[in-house]
C-alpha positions in Angstrom: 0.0 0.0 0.0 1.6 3.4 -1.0 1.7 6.2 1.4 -1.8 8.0 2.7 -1.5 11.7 3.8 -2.9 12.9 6.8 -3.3 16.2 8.7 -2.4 16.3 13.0 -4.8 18.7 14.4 -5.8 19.5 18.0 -8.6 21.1 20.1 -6.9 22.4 23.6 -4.5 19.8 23.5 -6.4 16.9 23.0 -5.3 15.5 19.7 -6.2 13.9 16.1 -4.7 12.1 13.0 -7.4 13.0 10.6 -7.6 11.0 7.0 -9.3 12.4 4.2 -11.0 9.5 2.5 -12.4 11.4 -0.1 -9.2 11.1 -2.4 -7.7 8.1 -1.2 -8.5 4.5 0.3 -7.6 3.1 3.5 -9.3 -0.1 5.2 -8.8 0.5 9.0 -9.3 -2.0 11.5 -8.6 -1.5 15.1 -5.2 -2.8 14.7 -4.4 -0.5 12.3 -6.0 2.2 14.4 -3.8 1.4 17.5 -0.6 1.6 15.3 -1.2 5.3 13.8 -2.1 6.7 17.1 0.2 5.2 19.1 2.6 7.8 20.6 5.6 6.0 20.3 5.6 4.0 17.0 3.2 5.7 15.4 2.4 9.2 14.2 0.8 9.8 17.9 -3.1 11.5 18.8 -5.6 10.2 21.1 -8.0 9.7 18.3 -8.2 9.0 14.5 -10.7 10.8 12.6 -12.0 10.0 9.3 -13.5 12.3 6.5 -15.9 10.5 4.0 -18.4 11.6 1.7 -21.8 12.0 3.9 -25.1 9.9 3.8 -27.1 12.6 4.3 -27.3 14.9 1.4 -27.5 18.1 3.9 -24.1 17.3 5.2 -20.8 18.4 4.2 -18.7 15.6 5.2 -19.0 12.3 7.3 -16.8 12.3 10.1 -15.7 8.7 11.7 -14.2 8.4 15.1 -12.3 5.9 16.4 -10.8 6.1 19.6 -7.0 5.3 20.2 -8.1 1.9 21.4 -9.7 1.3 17.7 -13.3 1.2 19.1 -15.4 3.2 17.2 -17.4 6.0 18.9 -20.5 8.4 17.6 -19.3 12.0 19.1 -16.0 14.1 19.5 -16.5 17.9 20.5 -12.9 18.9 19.7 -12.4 16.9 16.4 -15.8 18.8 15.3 -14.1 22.0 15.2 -10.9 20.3 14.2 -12.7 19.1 11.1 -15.2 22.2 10.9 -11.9 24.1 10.2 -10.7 22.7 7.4 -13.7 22.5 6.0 -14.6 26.0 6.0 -10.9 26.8 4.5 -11.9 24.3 2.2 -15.0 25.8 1.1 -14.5 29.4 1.9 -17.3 29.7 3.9 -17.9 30.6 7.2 -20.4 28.2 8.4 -20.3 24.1 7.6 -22.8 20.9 8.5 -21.0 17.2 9.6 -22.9 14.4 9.9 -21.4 12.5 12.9 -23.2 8.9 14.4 -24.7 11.1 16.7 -26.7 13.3 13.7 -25.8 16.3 12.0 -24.2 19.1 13.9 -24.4 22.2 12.7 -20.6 24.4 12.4 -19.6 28.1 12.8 -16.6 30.5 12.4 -16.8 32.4 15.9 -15.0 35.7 16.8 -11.1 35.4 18.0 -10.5 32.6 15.4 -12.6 30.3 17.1 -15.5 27.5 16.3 -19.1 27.0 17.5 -20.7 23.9 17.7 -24.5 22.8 17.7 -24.0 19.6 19.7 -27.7 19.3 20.1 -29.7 18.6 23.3 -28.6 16.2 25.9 -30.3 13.0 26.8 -30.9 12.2 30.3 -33.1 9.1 30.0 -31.3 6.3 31.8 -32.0 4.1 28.7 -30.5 7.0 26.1 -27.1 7.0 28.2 -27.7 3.8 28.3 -27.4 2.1 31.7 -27.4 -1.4 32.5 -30.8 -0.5 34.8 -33.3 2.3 35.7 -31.8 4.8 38.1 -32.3 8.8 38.7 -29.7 9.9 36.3 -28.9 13.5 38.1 -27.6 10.8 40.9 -26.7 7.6 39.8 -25.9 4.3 42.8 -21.7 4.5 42.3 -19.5 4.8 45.4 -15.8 4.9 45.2 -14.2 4.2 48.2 -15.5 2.6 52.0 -19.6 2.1 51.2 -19.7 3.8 54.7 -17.9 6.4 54.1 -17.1 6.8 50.0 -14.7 9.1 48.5 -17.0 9.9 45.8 -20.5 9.5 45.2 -24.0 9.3 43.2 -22.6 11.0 40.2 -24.6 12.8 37.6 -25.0 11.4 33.7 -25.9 12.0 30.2 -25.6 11.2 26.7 -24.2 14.8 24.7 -23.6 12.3 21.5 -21.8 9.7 23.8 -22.3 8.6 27.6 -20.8 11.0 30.4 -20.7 10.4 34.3 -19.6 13.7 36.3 -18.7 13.6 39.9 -19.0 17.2 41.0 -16.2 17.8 43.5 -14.8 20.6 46.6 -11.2 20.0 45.3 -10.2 18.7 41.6 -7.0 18.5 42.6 -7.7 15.6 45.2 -8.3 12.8 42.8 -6.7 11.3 40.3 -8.4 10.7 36.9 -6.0 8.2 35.7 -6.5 5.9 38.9 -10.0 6.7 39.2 -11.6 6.4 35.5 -10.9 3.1 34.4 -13.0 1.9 37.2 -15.8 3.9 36.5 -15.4 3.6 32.7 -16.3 0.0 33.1 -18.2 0.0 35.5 -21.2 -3.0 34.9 -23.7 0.0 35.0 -22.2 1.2 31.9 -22.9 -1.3 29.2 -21.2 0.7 26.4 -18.7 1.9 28.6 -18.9 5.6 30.0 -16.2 8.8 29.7 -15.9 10.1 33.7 -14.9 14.1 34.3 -14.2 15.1 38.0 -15.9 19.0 38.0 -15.3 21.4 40.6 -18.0 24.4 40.5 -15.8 27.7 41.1 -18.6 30.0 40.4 -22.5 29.2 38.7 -20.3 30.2 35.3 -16.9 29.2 35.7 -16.3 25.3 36.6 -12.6 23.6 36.4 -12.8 19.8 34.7 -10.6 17.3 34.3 -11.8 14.1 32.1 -11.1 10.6 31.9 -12.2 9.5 27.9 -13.4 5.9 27.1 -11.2 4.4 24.8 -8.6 7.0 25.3 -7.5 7.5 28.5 -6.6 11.2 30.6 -7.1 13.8 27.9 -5.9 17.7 27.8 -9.9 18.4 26.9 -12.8 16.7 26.3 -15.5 18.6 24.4 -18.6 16.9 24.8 -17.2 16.4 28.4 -17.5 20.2 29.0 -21.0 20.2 27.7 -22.0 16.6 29.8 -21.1 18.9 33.0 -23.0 22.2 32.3 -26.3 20.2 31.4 -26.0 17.6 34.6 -24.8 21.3 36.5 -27.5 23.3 36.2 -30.0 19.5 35.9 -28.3 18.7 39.7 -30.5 18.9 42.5 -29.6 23.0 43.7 -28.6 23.6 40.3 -24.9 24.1 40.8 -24.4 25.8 37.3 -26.2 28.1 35.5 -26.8 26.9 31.9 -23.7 28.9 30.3 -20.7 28.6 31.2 -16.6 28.5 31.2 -15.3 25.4 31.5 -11.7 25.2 32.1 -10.1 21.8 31.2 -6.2 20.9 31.5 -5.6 22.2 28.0 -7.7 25.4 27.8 -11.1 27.0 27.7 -14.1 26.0 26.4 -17.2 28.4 26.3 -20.7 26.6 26.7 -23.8 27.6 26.2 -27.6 25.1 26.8 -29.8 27.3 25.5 -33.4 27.3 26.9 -34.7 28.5 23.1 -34.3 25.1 21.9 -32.5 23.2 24.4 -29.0 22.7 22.5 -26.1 23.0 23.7 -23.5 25.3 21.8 -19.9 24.8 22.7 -17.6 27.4 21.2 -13.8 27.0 21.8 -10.3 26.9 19.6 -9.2 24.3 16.6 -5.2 24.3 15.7 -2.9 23.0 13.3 -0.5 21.2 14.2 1.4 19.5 10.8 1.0 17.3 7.6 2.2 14.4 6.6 2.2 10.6 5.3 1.6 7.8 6.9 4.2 5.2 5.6 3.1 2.1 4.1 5.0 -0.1 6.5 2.8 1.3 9.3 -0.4 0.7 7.3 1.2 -3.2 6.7 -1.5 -5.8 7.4 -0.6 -6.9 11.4 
């Protein structure tokens, strides 16, 4: 197989190796997946994203997503606007449609340089998220720690695209996503698995997050993270948040925004560069 080109792109940090499959061909497979975005052998990103031409005729683009464990997921905040970018360059325009698993989000060239996102409304059915039974999903039955006395608790979740469970915290810096998430990301309750953000409320509008992603592992940002944690916020029982906010994640800032007028959430934040390349056909060898 002869070399496939690829751009590197990141949103605050948490990165992509996207793959135009418009103009070229490439079979992937979760091996294959797990070779390009590995950091040390491959070209490095905690995601692969695809570009294909869309199902749906009101789409620009179809955007794949397969996380750097090659499962396959339906939503990515940060790749949106990664992709969003070059497709407005692309086009010249300054607005642009995707069509994602999760349904067609709707793409805009905000002030400053940056991107807004329609990322639609959240789900807070316990069946949309989906769990493995019928809870109250503003407080779901998880304890980490001594069941007497748990270190965390009754977390909050929703589906923004894919499944989020936010523990709101006093202190973020008093627990450790990388020890904590893999438990919770597979937790039985999950049956498709769950990202896990740890959110401590500074102010109604200003909350610092740190996210755990399924499939992925501790990332810089987490888009749809930062809109999981407004909408279960201001949804918790003495509404914690108000319904726009900053949301300040290891890599940078996101603004969101669940609007009351039609109940979508629009998530506004940067999309970046980073190089171009090709992938060399001894990486994309059949394993």
């Amino acid at each position: 197989m002869s070399g496939v080109s690829f751009f590197k792109m990141h949103g605050l940090g948490n990165d992509f190796v996207i793959i135009d499959l418009r103009r070229q061909q490439l079979a992937l497979d979760s091996s294959r997946v797990q070779r390009i975005t590995d950091r040390h052998r491959g070209v490095g990103a905690d995601m692969l994203i695809t570009l294909e031409p869309p199902r749906d005729p009101r789409a620009g683009i179809f955007m794949g997503i397969h996380n750097a464990d090659g499962s396959e997921v339906d939503a990515c905040g940060n790749a949106t606007r990664c992709v969003a970018r070059l497709l407005m360059k692309e086009s010249g325009q300054r607005h642009t449609v995707i069509e994602t698993g999760a349904g067609l989000l709707q793409c805009w060239a905000a002030a400053g340089g940056l991107i807004t996102v329609d990322m639609g409304a959240p789900k807070f059915e316990w069946e949309a998220i989906p769990l493995a039974e019928r809870m109250d999903t503003r407080g779901i039955d998880i304890k980490i720690g001594p069941i007497d006395n748990p270190v965390l608790a009754f977390p909050s979740v929703v589906n923004v695209g894919n499944p989020h469970c936010v523990f709101f915290v006093p202190d973020i810096a008093a627990h450790d996503p990388s020890r904590i998430g893999p438990l919770v990301e597979n937790h039985m309750l999950f049956p498709e698995r769950t990202n896990v953000g740890f959110a401590q409320i500074r102010a109604r509008n200003d909350i610092r997050l740190r996210v755990w992603e399924r499939g992925v592992g501790a990332t810089q940002a987490c888009g749809t993270a930062a809109c999981a944690v407004v909408a279960a916020g201001a949804r918790k029982g003495k509404n914690l948040t108000d319904r726009k906010a900053r949301v300040e994640l290891d890599g940078g800032i996101l603004e969101i925004d669940w609007r009351e007028a039609d109940d979508h959430i629009y998530m506004t934040g940067p999309a970046a560069h980073s190089f171009q390349g090709t992938l060399d056909a001894e990486l994309l060898a059949p394993s």
